[in-house]
N, CA, C and O atoms as CSV, one atom per row, in Angstrom:
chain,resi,resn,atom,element,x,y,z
A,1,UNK,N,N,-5.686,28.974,-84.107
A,1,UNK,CA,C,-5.661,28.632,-85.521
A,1,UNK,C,C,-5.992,27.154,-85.680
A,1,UNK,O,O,-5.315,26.317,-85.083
A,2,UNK,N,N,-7.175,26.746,-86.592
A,2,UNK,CA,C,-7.098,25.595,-86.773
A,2,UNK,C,C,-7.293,25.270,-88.228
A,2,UNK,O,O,-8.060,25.876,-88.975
A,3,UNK,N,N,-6.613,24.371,-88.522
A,3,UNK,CA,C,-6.418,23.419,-89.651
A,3,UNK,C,C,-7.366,22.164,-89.712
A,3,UNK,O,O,-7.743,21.393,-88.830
A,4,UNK,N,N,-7.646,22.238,-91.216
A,4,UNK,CA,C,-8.415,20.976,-91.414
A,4,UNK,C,C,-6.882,20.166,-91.969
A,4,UNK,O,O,-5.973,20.453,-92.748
A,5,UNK,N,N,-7.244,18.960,-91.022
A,5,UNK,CA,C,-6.219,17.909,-92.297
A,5,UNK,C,C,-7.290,16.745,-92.858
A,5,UNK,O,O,-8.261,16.174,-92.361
A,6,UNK,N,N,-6.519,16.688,-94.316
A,6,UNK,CA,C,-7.476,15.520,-94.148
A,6,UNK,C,C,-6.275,13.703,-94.424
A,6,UNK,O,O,-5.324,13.365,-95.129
A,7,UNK,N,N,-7.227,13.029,-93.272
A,7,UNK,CA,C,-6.913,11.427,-93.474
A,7,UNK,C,C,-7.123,10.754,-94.493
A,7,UNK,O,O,-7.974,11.124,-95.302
A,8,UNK,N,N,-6.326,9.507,-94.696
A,8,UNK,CA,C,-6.690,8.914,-95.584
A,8,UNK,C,C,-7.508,7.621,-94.488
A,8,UNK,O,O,-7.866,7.702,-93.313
A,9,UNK,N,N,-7.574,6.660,-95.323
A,9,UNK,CA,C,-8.303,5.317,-94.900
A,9,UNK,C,C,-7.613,5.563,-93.534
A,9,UNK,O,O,-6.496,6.069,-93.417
A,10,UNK,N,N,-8.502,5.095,-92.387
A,10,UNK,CA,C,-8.155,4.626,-91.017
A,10,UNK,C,C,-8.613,3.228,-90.518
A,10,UNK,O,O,-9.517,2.597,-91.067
A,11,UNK,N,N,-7.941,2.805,-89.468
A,11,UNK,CA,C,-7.816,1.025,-89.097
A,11,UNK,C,C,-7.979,1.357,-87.873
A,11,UNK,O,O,-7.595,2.364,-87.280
A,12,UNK,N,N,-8.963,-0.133,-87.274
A,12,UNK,CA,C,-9.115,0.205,-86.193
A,12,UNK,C,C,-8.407,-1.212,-85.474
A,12,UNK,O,O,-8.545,-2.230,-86.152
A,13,UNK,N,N,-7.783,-1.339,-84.374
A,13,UNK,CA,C,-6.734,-2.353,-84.009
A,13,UNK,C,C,-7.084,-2.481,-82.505
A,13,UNK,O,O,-6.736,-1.705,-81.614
A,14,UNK,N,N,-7.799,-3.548,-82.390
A,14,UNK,CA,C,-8.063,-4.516,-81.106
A,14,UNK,C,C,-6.532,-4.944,-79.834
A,14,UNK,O,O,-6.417,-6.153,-79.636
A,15,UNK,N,N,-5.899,-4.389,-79.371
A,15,UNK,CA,C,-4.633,-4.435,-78.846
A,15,UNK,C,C,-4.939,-6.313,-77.929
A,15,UNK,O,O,-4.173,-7.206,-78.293
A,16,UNK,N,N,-5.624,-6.533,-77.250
A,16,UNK,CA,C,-5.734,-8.232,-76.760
A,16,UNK,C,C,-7.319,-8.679,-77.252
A,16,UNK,O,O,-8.496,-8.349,-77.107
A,17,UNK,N,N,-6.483,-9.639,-77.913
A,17,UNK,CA,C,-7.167,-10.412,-78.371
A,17,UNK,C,C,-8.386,-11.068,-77.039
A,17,UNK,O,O,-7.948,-11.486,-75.967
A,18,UNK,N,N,-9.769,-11.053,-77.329
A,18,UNK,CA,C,-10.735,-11.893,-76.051
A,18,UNK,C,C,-11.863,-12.314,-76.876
A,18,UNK,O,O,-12.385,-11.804,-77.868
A,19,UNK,N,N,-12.172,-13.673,-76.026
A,19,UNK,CA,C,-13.442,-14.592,-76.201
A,19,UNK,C,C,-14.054,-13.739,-75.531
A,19,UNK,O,O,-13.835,-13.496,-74.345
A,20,UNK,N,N,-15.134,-13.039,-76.452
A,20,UNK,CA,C,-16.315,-12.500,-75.989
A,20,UNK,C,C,-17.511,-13.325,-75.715
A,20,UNK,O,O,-18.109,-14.005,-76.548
A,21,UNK,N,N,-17.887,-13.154,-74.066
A,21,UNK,CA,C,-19.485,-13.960,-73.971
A,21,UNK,C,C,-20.162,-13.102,-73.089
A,21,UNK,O,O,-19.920,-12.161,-72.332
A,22,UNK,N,N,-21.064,-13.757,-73.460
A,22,UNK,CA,C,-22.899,-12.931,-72.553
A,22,UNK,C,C,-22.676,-12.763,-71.298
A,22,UNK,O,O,-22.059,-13.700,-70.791
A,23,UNK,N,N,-22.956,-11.894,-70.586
A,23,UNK,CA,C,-22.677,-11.720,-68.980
A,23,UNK,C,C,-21.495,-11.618,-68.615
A,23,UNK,O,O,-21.251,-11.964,-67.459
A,24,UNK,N,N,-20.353,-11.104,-69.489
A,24,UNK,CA,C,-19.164,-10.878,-68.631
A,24,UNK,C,C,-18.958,-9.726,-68.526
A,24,UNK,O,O,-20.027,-9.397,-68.011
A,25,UNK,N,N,-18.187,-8.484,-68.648
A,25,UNK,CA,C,-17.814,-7.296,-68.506
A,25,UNK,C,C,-16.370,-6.946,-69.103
A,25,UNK,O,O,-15.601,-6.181,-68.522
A,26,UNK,N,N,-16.142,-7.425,-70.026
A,26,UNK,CA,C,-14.774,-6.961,-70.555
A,26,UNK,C,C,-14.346,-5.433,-70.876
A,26,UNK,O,O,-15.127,-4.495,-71.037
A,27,UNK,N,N,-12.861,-5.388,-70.937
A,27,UNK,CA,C,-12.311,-4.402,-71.402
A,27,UNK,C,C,-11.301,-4.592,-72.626
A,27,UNK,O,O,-10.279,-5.231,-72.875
A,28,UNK,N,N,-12.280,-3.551,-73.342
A,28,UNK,CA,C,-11.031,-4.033,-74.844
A,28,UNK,C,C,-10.238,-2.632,-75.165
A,28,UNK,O,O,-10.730,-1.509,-75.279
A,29,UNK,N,N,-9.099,-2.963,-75.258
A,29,UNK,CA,C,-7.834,-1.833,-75.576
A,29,UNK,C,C,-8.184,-1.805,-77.270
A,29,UNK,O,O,-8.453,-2.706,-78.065
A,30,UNK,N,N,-8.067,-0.567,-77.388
A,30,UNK,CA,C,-7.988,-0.548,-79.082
A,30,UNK,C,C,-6.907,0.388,-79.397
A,30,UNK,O,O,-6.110,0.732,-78.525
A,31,UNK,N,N,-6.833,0.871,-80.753
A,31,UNK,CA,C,-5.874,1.840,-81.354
A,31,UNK,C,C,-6.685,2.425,-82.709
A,31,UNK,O,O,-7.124,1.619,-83.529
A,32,UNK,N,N,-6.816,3.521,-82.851
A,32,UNK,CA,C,-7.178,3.783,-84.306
A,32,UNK,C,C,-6.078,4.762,-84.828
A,32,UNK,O,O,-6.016,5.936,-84.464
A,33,UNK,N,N,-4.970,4.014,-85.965
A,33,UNK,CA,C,-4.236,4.603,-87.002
A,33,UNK,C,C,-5.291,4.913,-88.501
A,33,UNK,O,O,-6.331,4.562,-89.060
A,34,UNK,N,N,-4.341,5.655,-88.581
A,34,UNK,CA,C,-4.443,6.237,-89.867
A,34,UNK,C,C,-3.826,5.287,-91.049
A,34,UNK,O,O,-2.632,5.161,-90.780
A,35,UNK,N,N,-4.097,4.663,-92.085
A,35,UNK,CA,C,-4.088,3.189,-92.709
A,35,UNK,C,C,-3.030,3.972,-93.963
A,35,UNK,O,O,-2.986,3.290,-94.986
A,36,UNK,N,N,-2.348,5.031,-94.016
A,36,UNK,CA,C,-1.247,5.464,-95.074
A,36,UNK,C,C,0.363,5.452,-94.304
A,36,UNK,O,O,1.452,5.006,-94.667
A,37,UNK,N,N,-0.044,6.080,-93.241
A,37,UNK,CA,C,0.902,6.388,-92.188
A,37,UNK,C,C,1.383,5.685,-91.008
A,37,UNK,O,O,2.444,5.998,-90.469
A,38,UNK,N,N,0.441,4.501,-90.482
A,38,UNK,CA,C,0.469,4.103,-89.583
A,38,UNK,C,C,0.240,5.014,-88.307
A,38,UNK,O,O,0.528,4.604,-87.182
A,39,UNK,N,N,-0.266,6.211,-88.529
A,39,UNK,CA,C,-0.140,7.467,-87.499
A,39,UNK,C,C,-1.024,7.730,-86.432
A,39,UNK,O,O,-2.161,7.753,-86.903
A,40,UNK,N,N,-1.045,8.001,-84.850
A,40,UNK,CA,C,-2.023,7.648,-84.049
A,40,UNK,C,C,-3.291,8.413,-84.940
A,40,UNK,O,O,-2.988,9.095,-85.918
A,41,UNK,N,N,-4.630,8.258,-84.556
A,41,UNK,CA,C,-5.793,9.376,-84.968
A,41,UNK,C,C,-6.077,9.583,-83.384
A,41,UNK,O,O,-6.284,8.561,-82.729
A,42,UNK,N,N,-6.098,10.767,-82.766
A,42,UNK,CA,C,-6.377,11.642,-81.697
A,42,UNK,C,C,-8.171,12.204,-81.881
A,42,UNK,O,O,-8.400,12.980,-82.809
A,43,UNK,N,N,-9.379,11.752,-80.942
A,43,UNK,CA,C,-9.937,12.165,-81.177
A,43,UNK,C,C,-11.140,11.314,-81.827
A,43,UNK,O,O,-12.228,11.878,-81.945
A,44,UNK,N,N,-11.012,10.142,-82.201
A,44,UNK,CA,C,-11.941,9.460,-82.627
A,44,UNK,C,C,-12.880,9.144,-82.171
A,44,UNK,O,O,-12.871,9.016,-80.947
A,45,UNK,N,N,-13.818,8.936,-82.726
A,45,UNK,CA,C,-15.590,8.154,-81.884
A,45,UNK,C,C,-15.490,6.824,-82.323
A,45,UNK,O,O,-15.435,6.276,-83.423
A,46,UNK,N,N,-15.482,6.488,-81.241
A,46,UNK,CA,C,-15.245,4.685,-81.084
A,46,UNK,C,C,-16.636,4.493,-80.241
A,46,UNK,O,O,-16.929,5.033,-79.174
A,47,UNK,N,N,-17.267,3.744,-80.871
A,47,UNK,CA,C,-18.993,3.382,-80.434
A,47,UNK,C,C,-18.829,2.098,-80.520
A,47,UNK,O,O,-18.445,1.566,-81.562
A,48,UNK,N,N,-19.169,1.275,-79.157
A,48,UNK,CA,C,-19.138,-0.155,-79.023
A,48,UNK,C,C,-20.832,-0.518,-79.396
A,48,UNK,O,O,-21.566,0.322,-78.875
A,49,UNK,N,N,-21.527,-1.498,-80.118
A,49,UNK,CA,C,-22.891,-1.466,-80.479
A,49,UNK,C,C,-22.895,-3.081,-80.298
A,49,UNK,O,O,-21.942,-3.835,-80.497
A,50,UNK,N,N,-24.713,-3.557,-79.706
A,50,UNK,CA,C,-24.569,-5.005,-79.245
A,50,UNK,C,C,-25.820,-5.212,-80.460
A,50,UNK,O,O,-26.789,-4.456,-80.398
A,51,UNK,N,N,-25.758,-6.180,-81.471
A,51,UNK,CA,C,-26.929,-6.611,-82.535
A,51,UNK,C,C,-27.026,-7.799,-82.067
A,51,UNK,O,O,-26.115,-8.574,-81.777
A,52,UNK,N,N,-28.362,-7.967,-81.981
A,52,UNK,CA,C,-29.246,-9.430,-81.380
A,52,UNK,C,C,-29.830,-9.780,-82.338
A,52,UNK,O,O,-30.067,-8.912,-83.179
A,53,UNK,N,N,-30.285,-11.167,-82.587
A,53,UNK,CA,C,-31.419,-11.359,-82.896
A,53,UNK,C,C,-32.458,-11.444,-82.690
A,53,UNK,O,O,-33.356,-11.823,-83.442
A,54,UNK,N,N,-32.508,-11.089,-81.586
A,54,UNK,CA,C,-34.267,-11.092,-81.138
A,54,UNK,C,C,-34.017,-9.951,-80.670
A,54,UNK,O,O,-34.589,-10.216,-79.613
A,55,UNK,N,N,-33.540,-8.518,-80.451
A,55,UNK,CA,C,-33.503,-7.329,-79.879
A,55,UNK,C,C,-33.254,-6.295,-80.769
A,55,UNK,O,O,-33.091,-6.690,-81.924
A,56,UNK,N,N,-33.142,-4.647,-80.538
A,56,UNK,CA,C,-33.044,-3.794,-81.451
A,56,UNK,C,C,-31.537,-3.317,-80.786
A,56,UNK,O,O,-31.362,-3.179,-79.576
A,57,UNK,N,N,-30.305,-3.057,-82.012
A,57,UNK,CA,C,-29.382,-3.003,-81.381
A,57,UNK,C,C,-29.037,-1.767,-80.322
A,57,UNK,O,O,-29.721,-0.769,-80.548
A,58,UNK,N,N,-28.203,-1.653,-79.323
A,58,UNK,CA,C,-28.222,-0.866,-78.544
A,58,UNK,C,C,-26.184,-0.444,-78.141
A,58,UNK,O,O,-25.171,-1.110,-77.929
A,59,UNK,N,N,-26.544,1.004,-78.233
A,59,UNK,CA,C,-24.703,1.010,-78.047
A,59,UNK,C,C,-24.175,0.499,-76.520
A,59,UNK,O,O,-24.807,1.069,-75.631
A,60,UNK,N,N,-23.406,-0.218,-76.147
A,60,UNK,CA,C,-22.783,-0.448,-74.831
A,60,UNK,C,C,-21.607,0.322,-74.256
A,60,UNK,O,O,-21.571,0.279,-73.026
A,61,UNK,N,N,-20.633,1.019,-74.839
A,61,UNK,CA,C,-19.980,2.398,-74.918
A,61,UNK,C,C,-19.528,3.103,-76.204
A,61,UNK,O,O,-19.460,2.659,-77.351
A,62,UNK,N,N,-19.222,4.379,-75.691
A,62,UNK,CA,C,-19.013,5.301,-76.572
A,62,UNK,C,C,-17.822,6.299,-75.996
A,62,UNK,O,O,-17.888,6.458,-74.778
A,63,UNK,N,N,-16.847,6.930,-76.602
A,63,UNK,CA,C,-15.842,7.386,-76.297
A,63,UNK,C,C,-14.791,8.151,-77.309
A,63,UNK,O,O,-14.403,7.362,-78.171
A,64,UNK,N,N,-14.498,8.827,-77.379
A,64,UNK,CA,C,-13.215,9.377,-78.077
A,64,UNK,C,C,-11.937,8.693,-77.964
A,64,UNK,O,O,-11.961,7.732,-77.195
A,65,UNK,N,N,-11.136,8.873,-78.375
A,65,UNK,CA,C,-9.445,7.907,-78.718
A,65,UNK,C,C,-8.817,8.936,-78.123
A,65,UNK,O,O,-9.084,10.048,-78.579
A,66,UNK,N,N,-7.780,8.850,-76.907
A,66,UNK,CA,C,-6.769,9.990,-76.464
A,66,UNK,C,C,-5.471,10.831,-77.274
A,66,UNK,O,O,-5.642,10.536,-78.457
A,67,UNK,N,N,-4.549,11.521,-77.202
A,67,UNK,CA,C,-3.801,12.025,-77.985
A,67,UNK,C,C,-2.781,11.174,-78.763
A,67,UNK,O,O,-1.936,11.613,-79.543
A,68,UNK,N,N,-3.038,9.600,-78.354
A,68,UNK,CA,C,-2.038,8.416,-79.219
A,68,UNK,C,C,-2.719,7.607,-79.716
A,68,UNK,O,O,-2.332,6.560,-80.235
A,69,UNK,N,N,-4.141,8.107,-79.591
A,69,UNK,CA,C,-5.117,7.280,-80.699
A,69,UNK,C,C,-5.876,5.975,-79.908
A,69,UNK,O,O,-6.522,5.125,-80.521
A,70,UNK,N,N,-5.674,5.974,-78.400
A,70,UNK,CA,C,-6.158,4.851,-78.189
A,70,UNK,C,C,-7.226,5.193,-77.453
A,70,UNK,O,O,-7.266,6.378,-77.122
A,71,UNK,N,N,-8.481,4.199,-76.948
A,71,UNK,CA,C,-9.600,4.009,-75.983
A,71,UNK,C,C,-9.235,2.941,-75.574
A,71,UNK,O,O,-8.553,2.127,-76.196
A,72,UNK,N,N,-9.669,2.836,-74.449
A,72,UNK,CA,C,-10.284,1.135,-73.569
A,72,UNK,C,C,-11.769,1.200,-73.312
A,72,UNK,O,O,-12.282,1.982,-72.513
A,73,UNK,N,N,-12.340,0.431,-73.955
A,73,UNK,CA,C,-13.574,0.282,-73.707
A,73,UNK,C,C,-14.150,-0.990,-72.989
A,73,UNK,O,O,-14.098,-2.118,-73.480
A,74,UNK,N,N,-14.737,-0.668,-71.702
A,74,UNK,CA,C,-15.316,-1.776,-70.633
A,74,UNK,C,C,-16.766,-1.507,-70.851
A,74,UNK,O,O,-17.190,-0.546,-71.494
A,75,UNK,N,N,-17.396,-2.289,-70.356
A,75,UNK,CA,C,-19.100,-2.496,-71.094
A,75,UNK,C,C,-19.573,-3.814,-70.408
A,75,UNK,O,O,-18.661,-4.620,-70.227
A,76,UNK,N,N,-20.543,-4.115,-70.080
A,76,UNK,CA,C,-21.168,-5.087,-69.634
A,76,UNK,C,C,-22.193,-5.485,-71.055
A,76,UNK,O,O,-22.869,-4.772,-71.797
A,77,UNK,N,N,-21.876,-7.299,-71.001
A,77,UNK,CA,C,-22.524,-7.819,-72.049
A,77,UNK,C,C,-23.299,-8.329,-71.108
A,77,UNK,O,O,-23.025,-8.856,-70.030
A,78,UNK,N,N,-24.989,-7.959,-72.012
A,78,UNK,CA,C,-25.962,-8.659,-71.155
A,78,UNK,C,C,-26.304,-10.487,-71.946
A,78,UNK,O,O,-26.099,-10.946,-73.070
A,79,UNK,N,N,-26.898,-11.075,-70.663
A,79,UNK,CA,C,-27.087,-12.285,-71.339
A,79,UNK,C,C,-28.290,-12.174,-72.098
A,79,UNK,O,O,-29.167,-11.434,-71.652
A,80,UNK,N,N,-28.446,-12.677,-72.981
A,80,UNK,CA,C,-29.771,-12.756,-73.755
A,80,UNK,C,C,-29.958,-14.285,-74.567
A,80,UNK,O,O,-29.540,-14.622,-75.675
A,81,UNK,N,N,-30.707,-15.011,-73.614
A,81,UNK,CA,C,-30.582,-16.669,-73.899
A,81,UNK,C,C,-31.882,-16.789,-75.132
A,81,UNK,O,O,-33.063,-16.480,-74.979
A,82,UNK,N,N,-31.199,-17.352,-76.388
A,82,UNK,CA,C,-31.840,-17.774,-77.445
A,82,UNK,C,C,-31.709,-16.977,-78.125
A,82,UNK,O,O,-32.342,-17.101,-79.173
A,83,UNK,N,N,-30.713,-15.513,-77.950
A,83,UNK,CA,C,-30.493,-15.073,-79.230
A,83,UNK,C,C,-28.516,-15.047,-79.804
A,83,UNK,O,O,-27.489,-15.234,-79.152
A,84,UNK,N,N,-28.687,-14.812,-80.878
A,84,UNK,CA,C,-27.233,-14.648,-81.479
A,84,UNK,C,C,-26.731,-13.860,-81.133
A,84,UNK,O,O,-26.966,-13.052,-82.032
A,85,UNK,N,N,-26.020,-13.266,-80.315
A,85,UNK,CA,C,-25.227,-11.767,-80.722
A,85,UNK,C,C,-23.534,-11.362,-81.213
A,85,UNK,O,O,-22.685,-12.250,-81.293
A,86,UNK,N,N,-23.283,-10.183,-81.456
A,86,UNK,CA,C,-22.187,-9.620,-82.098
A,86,UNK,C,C,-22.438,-8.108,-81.314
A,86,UNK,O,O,-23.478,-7.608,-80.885
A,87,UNK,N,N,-21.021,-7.604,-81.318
A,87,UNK,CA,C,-20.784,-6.705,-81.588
A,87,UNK,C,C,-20.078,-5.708,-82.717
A,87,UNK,O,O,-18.994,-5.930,-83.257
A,88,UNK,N,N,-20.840,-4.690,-82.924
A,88,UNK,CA,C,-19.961,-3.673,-84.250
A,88,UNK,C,C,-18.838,-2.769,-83.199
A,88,UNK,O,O,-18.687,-2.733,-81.978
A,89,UNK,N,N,-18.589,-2.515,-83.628
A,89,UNK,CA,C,-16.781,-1.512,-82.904
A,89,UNK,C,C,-16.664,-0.791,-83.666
A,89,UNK,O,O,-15.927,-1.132,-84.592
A,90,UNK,N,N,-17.371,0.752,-83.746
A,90,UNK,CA,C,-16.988,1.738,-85.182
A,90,UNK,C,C,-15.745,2.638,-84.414
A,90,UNK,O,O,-15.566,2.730,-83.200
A,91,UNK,N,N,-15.011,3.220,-85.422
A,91,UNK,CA,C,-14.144,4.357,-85.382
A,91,UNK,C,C,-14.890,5.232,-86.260
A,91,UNK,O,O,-15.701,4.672,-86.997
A,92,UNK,N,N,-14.780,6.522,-86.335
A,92,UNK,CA,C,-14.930,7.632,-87.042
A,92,UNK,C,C,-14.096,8.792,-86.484
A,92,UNK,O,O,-13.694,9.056,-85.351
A,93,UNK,N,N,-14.006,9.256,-87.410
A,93,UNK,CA,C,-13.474,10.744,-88.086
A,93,UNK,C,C,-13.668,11.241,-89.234
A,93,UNK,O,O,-13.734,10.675,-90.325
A,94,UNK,N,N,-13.795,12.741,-88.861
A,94,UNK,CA,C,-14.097,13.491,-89.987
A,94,UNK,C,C,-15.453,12.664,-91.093
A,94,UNK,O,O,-16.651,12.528,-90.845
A,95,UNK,N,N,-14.635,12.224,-92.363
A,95,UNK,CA,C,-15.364,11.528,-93.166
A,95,UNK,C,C,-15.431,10.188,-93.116
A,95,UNK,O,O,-16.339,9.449,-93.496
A,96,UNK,N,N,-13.954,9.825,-92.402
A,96,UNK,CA,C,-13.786,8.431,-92.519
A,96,UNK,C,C,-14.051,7.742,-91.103
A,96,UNK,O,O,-13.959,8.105,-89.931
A,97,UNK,N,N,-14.549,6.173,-91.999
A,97,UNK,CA,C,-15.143,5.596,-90.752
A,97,UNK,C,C,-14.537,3.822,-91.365
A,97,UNK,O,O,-14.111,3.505,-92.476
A,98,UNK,N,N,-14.731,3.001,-90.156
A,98,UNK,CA,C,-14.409,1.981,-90.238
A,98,UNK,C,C,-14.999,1.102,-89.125
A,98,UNK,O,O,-15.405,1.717,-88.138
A,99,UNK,N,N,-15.128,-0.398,-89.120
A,99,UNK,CA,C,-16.195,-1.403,-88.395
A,99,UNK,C,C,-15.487,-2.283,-88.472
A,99,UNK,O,O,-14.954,-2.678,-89.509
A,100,UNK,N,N,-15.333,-2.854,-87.107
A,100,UNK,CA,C,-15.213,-4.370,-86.652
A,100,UNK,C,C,-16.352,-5.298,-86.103
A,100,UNK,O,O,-17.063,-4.993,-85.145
A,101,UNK,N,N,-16.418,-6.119,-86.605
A,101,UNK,CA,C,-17.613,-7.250,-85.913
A,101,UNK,C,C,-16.804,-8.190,-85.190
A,101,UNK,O,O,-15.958,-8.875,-85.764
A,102,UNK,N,N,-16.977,-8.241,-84.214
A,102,UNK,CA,C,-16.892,-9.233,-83.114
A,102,UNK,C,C,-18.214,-10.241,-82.812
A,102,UNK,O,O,-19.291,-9.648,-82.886
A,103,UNK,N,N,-18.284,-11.565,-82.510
A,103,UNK,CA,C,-18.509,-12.750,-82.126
A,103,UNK,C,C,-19.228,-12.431,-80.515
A,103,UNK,O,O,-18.623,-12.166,-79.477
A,104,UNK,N,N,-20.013,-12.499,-80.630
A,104,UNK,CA,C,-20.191,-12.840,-78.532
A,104,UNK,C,C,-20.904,-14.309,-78.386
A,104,UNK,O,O,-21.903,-14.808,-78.904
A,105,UNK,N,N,-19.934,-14.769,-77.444
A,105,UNK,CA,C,-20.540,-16.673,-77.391
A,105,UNK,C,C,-21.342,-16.654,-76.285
A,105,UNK,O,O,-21.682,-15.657,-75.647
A,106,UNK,N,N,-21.681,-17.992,-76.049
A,106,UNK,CA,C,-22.764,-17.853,-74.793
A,106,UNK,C,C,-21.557,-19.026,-73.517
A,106,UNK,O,O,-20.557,-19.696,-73.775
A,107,UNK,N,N,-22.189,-18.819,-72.403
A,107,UNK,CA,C,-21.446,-18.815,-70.733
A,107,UNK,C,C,-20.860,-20.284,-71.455
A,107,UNK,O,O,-21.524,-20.848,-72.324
A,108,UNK,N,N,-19.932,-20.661,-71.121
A,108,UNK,CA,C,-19.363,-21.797,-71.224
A,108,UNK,C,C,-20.044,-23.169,-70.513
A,108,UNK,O,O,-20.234,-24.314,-70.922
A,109,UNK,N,N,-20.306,-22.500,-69.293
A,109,UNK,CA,C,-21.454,-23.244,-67.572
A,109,UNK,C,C,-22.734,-23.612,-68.780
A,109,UNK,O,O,-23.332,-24.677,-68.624
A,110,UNK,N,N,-22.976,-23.055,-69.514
A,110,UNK,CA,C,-24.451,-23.351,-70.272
A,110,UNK,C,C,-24.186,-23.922,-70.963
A,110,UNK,O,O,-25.240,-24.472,-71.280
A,111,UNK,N,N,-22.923,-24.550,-71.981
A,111,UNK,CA,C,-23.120,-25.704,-72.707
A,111,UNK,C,C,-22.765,-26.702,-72.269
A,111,UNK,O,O,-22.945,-27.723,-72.933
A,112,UNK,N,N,-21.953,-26.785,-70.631
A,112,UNK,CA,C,-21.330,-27.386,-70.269
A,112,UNK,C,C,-22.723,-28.591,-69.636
A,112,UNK,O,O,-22.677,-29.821,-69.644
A,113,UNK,N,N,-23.588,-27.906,-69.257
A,113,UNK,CA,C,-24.622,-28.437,-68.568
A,113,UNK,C,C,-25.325,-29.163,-69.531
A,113,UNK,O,O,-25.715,-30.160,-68.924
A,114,UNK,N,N,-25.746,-29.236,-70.800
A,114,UNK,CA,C,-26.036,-29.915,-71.515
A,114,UNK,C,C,-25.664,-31.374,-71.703
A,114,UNK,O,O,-24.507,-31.793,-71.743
A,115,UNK,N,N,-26.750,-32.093,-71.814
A,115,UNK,CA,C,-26.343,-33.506,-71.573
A,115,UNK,C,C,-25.644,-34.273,-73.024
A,115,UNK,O,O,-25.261,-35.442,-72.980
């Protein structure tokens, strides 16, 4: 037997906080609640996506949320010298969807070298 339920607004929640930069490989813990209830969402599509400016964007992972609503998503950021980048962080379900933009900086060693 299955049931449709339906959600209201959902949130998507970054569990540690990280300085994102080019060429590292992080892992980011997330959570996606349900934004009435505070309630896990089980099941979500959490799509990590890298937008450049000089490139066409490309997803870096993709994954469902486990039965308490969470993913960890690890991904390799590539370097790409002379352009801007960000990442989007979507959740979805059902109808509802929601986006985080994240910041990606460049190697620390590269501004450091600058005279």
């Amino acid at each position: 037997l299955q049931t449709n339920v339906r959600l209201s607004a959902i949130r998507l929640e970054l569990l540690d906080e990280q300085c994102l930069e080019e060429g590292t490989r992080p892992t980011l813990r997330m959570k996606v609640i349900e934004e009435g209830s505070d309630a896990a969402v089980p099941g979500a599509a959490v799509v990590v996506r890298l937008i450049s400016t000089e490139d066409e964007p490309r997803d870096l992972f993709a994954a469902a949320t486990d039965d308490e609503g969470f993913v960890e998503a690890s991904f390799d950021v590539p370097e790409l010298p002379g352009a801007d980048l960000a990442l989007t962080i979507t959740a979805e379900v059902g109808e509802q969807r929601t986006v985080l933009r994240q910041f990606v900086g460049k190697p620390l060693s590269e501004s450091a070298e600058s005279p």
